[in-house]
RODO-2510 file (C-alpha; in nm, 4 decimals, decimal comma):
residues 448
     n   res          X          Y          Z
     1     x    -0,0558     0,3918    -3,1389
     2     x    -0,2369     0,5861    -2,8714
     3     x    -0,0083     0,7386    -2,6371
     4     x    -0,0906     0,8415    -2,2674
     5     x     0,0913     1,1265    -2,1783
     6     x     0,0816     1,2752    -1,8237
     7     x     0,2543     1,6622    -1,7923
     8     x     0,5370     1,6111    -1,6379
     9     x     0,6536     1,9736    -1,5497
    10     x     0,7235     2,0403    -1,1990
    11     x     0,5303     2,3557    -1,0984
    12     x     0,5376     2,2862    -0,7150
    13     x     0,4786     2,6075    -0,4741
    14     x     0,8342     2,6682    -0,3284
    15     x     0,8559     2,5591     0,0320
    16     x     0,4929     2,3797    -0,0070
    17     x     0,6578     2,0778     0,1555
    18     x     0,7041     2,2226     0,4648
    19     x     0,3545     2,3494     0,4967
    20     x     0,1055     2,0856     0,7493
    21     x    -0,2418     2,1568     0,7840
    22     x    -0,3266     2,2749     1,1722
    23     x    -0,6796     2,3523     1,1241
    24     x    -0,9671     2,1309     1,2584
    25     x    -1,0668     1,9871     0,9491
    26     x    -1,3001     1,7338     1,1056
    27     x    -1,5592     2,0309     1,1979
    28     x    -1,7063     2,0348     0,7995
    29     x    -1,8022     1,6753     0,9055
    30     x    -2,1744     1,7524     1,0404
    31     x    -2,1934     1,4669     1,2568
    32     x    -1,8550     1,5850     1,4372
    33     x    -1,8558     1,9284     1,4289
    34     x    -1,8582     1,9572     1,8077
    35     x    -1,5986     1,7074     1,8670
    36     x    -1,3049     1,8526     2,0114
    37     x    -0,9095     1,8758     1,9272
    38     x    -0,8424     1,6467     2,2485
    39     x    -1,1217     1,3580     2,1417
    40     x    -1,0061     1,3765     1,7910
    41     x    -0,6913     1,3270     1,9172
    42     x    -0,7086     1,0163     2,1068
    43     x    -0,6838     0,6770     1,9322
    44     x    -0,9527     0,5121     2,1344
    45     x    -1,1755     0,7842     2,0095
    46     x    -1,0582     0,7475     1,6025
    47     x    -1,1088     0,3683     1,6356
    48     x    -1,4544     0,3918     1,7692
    49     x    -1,5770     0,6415     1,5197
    50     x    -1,4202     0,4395     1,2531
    51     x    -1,7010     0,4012     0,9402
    52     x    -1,7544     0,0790     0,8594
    53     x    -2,1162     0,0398     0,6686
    54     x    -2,2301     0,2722     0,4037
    55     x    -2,4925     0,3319     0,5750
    56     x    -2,2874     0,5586     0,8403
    57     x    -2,1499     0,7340     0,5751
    58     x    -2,4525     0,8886     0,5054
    59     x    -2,5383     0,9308     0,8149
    60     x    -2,1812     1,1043     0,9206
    61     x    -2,2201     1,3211     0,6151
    62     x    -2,5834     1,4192     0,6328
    63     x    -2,6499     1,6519     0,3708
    64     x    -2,3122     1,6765     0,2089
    65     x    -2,3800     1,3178     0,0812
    66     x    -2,5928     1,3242    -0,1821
    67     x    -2,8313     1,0131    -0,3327
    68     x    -2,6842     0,9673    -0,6083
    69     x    -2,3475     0,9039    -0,4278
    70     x    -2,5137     0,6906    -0,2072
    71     x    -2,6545     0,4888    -0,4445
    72     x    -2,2846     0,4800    -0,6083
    73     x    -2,1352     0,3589    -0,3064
    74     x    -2,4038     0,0914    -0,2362
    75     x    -2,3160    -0,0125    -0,6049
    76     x    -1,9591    -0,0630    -0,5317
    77     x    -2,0458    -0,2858    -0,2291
    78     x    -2,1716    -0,5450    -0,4897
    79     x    -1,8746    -0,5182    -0,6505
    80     x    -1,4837    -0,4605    -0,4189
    81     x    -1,3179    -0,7326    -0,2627
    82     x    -1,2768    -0,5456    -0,0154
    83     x    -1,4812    -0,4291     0,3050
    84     x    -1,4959    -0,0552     0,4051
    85     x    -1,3027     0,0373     0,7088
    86     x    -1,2128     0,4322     0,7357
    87     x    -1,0654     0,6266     0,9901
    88     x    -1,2487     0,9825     1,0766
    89     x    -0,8792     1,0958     1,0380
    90     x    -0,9089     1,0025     0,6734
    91     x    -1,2787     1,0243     0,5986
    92     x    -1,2624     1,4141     0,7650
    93     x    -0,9495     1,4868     0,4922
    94     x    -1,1592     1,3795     0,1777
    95     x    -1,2998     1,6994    -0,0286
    96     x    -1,6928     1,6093     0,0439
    97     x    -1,7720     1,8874    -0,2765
    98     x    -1,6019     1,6572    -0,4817
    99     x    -1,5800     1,2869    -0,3507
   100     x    -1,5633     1,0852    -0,6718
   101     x    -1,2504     1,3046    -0,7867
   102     x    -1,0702     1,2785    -0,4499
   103     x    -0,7360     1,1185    -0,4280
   104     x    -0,8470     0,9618    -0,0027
   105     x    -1,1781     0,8740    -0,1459
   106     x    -1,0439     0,7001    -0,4404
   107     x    -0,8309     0,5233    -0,2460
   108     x    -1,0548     0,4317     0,1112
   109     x    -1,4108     0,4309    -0,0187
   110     x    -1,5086     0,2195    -0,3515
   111     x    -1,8089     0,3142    -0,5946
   112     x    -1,9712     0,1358    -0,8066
   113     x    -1,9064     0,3478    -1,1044
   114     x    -1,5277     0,3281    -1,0778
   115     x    -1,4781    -0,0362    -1,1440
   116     x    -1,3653    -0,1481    -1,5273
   117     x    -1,3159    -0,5224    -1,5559
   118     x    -1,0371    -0,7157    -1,4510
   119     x    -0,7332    -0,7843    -1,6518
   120     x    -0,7296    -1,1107    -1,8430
   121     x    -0,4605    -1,1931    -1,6855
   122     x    -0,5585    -1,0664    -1,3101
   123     x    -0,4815    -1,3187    -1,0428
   124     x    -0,5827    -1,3149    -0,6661
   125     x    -0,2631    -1,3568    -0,5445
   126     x    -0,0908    -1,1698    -0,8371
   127     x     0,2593    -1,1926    -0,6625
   128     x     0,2552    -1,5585    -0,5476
   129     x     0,2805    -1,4962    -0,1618
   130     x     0,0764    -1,7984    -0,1176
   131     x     0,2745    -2,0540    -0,3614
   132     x     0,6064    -1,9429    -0,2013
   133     x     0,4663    -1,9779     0,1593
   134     x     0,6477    -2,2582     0,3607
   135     x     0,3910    -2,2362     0,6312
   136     x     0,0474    -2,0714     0,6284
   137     x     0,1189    -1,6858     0,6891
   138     x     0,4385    -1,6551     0,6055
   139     x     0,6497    -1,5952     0,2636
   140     x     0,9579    -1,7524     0,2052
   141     x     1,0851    -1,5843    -0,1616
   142     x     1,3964    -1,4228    -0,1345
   143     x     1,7177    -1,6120    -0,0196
   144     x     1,7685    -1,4295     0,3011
   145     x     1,4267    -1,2565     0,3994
   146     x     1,1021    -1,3877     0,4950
   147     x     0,7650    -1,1840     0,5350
   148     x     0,5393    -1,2602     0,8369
   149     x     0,2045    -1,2346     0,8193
   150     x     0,0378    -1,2567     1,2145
   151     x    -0,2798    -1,0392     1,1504
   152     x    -0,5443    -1,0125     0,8892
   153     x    -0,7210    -0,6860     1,0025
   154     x    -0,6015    -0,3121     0,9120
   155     x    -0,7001     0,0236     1,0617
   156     x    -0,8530     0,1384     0,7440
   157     x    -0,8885    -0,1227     0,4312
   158     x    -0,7866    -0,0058     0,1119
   159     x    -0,9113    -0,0219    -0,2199
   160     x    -0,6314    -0,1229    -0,3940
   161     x    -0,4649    -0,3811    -0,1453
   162     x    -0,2746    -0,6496    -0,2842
   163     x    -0,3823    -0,9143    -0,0535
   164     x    -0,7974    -0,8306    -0,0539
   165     x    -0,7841    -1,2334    -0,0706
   166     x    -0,7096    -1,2224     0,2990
   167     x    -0,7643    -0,9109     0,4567
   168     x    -1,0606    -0,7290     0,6363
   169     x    -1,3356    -1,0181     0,6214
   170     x    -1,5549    -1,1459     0,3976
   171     x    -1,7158    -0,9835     0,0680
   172     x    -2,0132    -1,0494    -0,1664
   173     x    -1,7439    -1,0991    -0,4237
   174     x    -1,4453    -1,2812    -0,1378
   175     x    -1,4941    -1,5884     0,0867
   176     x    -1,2257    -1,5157     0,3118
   177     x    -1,0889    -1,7782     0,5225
   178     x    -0,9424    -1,6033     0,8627
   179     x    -0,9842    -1,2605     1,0535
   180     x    -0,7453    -1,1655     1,3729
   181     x    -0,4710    -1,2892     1,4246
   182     x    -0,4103    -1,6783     1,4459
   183     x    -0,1728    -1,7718     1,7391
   184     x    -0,0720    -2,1446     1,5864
   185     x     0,0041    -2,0101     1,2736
   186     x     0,2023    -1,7588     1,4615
   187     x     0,4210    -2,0345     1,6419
   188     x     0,4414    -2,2598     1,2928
   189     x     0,5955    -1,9154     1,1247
   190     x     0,8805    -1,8942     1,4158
   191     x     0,9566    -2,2237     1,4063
   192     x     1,0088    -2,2304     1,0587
   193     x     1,2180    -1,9078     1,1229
   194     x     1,4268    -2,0550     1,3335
   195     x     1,4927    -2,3784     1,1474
   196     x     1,6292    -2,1558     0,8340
   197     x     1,9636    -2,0146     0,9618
   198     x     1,9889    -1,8691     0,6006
   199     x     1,7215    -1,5826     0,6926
   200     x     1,7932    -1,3043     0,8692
   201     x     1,5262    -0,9837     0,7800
   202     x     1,1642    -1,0294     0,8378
   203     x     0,9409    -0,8129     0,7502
   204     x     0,6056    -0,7791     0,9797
   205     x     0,2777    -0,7118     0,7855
   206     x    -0,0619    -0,8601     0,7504
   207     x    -0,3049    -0,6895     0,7505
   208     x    -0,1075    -0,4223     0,9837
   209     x     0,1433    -0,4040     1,2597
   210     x    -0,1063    -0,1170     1,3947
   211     x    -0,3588    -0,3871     1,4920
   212     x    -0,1477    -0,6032     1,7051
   213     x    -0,1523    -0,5239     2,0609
   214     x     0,1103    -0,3891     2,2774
   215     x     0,1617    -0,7657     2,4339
   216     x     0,1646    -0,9104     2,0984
   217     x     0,4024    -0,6645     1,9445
   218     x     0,6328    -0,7208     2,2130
   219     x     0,6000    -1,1637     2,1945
   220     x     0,6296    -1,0634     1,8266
   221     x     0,9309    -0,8494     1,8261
   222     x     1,1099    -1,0365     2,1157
   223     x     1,0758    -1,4047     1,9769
   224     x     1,2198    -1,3142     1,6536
   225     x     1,4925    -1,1343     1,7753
   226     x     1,5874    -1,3896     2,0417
   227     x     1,6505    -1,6009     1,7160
   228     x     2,0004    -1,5792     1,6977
   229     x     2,0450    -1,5451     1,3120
   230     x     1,7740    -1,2717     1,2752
   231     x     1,9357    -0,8896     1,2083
   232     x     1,6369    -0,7321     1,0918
   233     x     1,3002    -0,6531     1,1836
   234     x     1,0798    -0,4254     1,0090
   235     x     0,7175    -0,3635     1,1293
   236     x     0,4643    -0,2663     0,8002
   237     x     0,1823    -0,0091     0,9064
   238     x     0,0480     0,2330     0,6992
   239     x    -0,1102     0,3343     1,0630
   240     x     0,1146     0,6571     1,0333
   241     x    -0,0285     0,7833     0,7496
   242     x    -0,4242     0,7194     0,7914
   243     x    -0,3912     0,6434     1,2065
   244     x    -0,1425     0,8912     1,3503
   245     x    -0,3034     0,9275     1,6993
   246     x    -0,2212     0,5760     1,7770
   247     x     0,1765     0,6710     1,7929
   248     x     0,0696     1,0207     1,9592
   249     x    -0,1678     0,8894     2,2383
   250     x    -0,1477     0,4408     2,2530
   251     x     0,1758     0,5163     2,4899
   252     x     0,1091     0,1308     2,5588
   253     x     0,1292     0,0403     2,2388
   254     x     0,4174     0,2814     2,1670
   255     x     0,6589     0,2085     2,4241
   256     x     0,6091    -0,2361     2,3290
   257     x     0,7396    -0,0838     1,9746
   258     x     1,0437     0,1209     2,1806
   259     x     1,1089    -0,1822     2,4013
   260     x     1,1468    -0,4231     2,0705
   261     x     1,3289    -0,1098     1,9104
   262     x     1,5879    -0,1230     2,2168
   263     x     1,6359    -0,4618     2,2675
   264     x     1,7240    -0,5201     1,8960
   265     x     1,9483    -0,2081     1,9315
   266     x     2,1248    -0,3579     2,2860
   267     x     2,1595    -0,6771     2,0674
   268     x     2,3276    -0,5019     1,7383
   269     x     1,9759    -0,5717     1,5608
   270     x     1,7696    -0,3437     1,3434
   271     x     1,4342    -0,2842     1,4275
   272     x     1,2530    -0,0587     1,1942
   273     x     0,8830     0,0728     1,0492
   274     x     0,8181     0,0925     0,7461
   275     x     0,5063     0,3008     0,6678
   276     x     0,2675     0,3607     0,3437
   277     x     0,1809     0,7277     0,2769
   278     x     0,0607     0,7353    -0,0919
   279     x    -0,0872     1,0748    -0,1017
   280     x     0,0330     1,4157     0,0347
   281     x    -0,3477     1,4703     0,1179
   282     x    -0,2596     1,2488     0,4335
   283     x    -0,0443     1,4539     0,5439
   284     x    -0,1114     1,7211     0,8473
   285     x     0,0217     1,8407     1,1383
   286     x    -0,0850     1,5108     1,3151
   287     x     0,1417     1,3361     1,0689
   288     x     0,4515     1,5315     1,1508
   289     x     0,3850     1,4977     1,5661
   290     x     0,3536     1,0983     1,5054
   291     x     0,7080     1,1328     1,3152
   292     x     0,8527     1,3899     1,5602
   293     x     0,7593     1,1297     1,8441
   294     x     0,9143     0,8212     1,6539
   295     x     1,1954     1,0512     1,5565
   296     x     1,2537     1,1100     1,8764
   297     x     1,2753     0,7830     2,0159
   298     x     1,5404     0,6796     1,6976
   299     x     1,3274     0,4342     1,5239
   300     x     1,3708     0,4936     1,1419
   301     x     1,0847     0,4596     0,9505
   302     x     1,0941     0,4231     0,5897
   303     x     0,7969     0,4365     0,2819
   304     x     0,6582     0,1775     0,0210
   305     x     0,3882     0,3669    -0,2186
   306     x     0,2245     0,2435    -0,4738
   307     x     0,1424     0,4392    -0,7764
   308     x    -0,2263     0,5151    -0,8390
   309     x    -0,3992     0,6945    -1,0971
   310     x    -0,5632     1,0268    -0,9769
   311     x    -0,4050     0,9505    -0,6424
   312     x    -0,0457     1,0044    -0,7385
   313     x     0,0791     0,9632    -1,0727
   314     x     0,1102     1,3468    -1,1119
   315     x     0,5074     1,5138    -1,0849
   316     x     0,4028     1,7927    -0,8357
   317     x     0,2056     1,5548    -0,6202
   318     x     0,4556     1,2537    -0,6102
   319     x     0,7070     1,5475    -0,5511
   320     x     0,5344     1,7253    -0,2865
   321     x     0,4513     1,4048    -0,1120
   322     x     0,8317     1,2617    -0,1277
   323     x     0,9511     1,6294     0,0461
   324     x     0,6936     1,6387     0,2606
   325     x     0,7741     1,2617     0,4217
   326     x     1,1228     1,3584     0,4189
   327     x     1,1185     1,6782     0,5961
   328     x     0,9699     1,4946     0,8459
   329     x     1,2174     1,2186     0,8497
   330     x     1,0078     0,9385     0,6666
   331     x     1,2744     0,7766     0,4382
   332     x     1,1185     0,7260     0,0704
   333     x     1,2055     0,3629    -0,0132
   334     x     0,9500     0,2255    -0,2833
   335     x     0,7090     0,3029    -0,5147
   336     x     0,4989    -0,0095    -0,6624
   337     x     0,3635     0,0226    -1,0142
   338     x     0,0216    -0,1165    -0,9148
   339     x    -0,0240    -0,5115    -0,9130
   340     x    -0,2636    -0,7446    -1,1342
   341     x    -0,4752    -0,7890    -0,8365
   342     x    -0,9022    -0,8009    -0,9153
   343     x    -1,1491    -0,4528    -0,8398
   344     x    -0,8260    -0,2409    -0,9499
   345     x    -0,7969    -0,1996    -1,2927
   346     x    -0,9195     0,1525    -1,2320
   347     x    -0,5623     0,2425    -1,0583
   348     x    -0,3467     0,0998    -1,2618
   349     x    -0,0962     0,2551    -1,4996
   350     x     0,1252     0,1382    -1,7886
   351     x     0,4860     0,0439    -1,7359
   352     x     0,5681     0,3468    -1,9792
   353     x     0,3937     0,6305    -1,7428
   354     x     0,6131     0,4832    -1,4145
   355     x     0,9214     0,5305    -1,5684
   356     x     0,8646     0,8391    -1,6986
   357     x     0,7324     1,0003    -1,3587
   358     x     1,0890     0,7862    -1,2196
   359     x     1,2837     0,9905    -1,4791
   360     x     1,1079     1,3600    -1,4055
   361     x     1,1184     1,2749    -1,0585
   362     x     1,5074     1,2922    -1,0088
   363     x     1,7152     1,5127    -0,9559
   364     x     1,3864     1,7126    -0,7000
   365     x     1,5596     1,6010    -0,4055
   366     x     1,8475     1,4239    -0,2903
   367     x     1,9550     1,0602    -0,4008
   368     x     1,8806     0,8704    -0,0479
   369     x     1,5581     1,0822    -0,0485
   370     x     1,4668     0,9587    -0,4035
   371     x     1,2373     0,6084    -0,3824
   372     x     1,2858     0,3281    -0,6601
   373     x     0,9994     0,2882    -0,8595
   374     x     0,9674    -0,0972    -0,9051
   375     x     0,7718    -0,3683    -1,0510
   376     x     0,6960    -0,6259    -0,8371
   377     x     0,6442    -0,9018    -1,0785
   378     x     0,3504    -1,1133    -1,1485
   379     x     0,3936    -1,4905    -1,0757
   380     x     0,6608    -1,4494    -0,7883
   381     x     0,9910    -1,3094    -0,9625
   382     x     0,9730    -1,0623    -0,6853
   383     x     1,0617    -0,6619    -0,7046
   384     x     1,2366    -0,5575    -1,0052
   385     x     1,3831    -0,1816    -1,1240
   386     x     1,0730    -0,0158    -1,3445
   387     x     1,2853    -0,0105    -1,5934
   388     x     1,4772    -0,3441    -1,5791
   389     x     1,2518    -0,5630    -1,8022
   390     x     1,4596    -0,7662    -2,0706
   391     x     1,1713    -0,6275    -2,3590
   392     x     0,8901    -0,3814    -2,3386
   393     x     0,6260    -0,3850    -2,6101
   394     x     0,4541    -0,0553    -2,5484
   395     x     0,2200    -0,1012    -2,8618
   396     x     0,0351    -0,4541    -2,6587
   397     x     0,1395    -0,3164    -2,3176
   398     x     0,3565    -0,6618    -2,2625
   399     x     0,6475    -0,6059    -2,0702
   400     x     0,9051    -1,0004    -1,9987
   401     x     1,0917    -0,9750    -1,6807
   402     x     1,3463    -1,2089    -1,5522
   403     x     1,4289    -1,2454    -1,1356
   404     x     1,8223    -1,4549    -1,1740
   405     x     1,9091    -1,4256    -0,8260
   406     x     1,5086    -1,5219    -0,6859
   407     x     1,3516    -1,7570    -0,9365
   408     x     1,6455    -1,8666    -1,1939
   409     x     1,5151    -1,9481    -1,5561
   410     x     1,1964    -1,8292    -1,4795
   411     x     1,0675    -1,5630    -1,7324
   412     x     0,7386    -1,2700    -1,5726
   413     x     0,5129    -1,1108    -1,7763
   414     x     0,3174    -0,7365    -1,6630
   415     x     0,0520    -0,6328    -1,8565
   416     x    -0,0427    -0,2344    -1,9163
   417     x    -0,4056    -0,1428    -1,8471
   418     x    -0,5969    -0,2481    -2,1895
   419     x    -0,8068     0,0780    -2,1660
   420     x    -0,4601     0,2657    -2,1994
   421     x    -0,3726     0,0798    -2,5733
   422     x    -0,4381     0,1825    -2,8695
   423     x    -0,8119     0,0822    -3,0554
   424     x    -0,5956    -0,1704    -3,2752
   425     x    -0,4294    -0,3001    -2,9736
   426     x    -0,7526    -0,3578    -2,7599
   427     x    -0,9549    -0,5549    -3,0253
   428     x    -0,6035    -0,7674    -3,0640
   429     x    -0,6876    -0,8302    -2,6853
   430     x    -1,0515    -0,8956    -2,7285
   431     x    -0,9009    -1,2147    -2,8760
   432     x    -0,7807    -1,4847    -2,6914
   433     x    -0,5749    -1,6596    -2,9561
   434     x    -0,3975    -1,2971    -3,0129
   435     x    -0,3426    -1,2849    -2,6774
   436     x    -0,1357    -1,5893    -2,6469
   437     x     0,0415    -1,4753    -3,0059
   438     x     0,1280    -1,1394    -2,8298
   439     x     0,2746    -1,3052    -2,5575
   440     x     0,4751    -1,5469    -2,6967
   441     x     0,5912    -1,2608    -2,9868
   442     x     0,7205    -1,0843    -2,6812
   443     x     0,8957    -1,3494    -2,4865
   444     x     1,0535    -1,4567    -2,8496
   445     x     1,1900    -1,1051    -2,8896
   446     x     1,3253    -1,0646    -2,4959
   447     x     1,4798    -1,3895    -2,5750
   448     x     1,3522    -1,6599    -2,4327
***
């Protein structure tokens, strides 16, 4: 059997954590090596200078991007689901001497020669958002909590998004239906909402709560709560780690999110952000002000992750990034082992590597600072402990899961990364009749 094994030995700097880079890091960027700390600083300005076409990569880069990683990127144009859309706050962060090995580029900015094909078992909607949706744009899977989807557009587009079905626009490999956000789908989701007296949390995504404007935050925010059995709001952004001047300088757009904030506090309600930081190489000083401000104002923003290879999947930087979000007061909450979605098979990992990283990883920091690395399980049986499945057979990477208390009777199935198996386990996957015979070996043995 061929075993992956990462090194697992903590060998973090003491006090690295509280260490945020100050320095103008946007100046190695030739084409904005004259912009100053107060443009770079302003939303408006990070929005407008956001690279969109590959083409404007070369051109912001100049001679740090060479041909044959232009050619690379044009390559993986032909080949993501999803569309490029980078903030210079990112793009300026990414080690230009060594793009293809960087953790932001890996994650922001697809080439061509990173792609392996899909799982067998890959689906487009891995996770079943669109089978358990009552209305268009909204997901109805757990008994008491709903997620909202009002927008399809982020601030930057990631590589690894679990919804590339829907978000950002059209691809050569995507049709993609909507863009924006969709104001009678909007009023269908409330409605819904407030014909289902069991639900009470809803969670805001999209696309991303960043993108909504100040007057739709606030319809948003103040609809839902106005709902009398809603308790919970949490708007889903990972604007604070790849978009921080919109909290710092949007004071629009800021004080909608402190009005909803207050009036859910006035009415005993929860209003919340939860945020997506994934790397600690997003992390500067403009991520700390962004907190400080939010801080500050006593919103509570918590983090979802999801484990990628070469972004994260390495003890000192899942470590370094956990310390670093909770000195400055960003609650670690989740961390996804990566889902069965298509252009991803590059990030995944095996079932086997999360929980081990799970395992080193505690006892680093405190308990409540500690996320849960979960599994969020193929076919709708919704987030489950990484190391809750009812059998595990490392050998095929086949892992059965069961979800009682979301989809009774109903029996999950995650599948490891074939590149990660053994030689004798990859031709058994080269065959489809084996692969069915694998399967059903494995749910015989969990017990079903």
């Amino acid at each position: 059997m061929k075993t992956i094994k990462k090194d697992l030995t903590l060998t973090l700097k003491d006090g690295a954590h509280r260490e945020f880079r100050t320095d103008d890091f946007w100046r190695t960027i030739p084409a904005w090596k004259d912009v100053s700390k107060e443009e770079f600083s302003d939303h408006m300005w990070q929005m407008k200078n956001s690279i969109k076409k590959v083409e404007q990569v070369k051109t912001v880069l100049a001679e740090l991007c060479t041909e044959e990683f232009y050619q690379d990127m044009l390559d993986g144009q032909h080949k993501t689901p999803m569309n490029i859309r980078i903030t210079p706050y990112v793009f300026a962060l990414i080690d230009w001497k060594d793009p293809v090995n960087d953790p932001l580029r890996k994650q922001f900015l697809p080439i061509g020669s990173q792609f392996l094909p899909d799982h067998p078992y890959y689906e487009a909607d891995s996770l079943h958002e669109d089978v358990d949706s009552p209305v268009p744009g909204l997901t109805h899977r757990y008994y008491d909590k709903v997620l909202f989807l009002p927008t399809t557009i982020c601030p930057v587009y990631c590589s690894y998004c679990t919804r590339s079905r829907l978000i950002g626009g059209s691809t050569e490999t995507v049709e993609k239906e909507t863009y924006g956000v969709n104001t009678a789908r909007m009023e269908a989701a409330f409605e819904y909402i407030r014909n289902t007296p069991q639900v009470e949390d809803v969670v805001i995504s999209g696309g991303d709560a960043f993108m909504l404007t100040s007057k739709q935050l606030t319809y948003i925010g103040e609809s839902l709560l106005n709902i009398p059995h809603i308790r919970r709001i949490r708007f889903a952004t990972k604007g604070i780690a790849i978009y921080p001047q919109k909290i710092t300088s949007d004071h629009e757009w800021f004080n909608a999110l402190c009005g909803v904030h207050q009036m859910g506090k006035d009415m005993g309600k929860s209003v919340v952000v939860h945020t997506h930081f994934s790397s600690p190489k997003e992390i500067t000083i403009y991520s700390k002000m962004a907190m400080d401000r939010l801080f500050a104002a006593g919103i509570i923003v918590r983090n979802q992750a999801v484990l990628q290879e070469g972004v994260n999947d390495s003890i000192n930087d899942m470590v370094l990034l956990i310390r670093q979000m909770e000195y400055m007061n960003v609650q670690p909450y989740y961390v996804y082992i990566h889902d069965m979605v298509p252009g991803c098979e590059h990030f995944r990992t095996t079932i086997a590597e999360s929980v081990a990283l799970e395992k080193a990883m505690r006892g680093t920091t405190a308990g409540f600072n500690t996320p849960t690395f979960v599994c969020d399980a193929p076919g709708g049986g919704g987030k489950r402990h990484i190391a809750s499945y009812e059998y595990y057979d490392e050998e095929n990477g086949i892992s059965v899961w069961t979800a009682p208390n979301v989809k009774p009777g109903e029996v999950f199935f995650y599948f490891d990364p074939i590149r990660k198996l053994s030689p004798e386990a990859q031709a058994r996957w080269a065959d489809p009749m084996m692969r069915e015979k694998m399967i059903a070996d494995a749910k015989a043995k969990a017990g079903f």
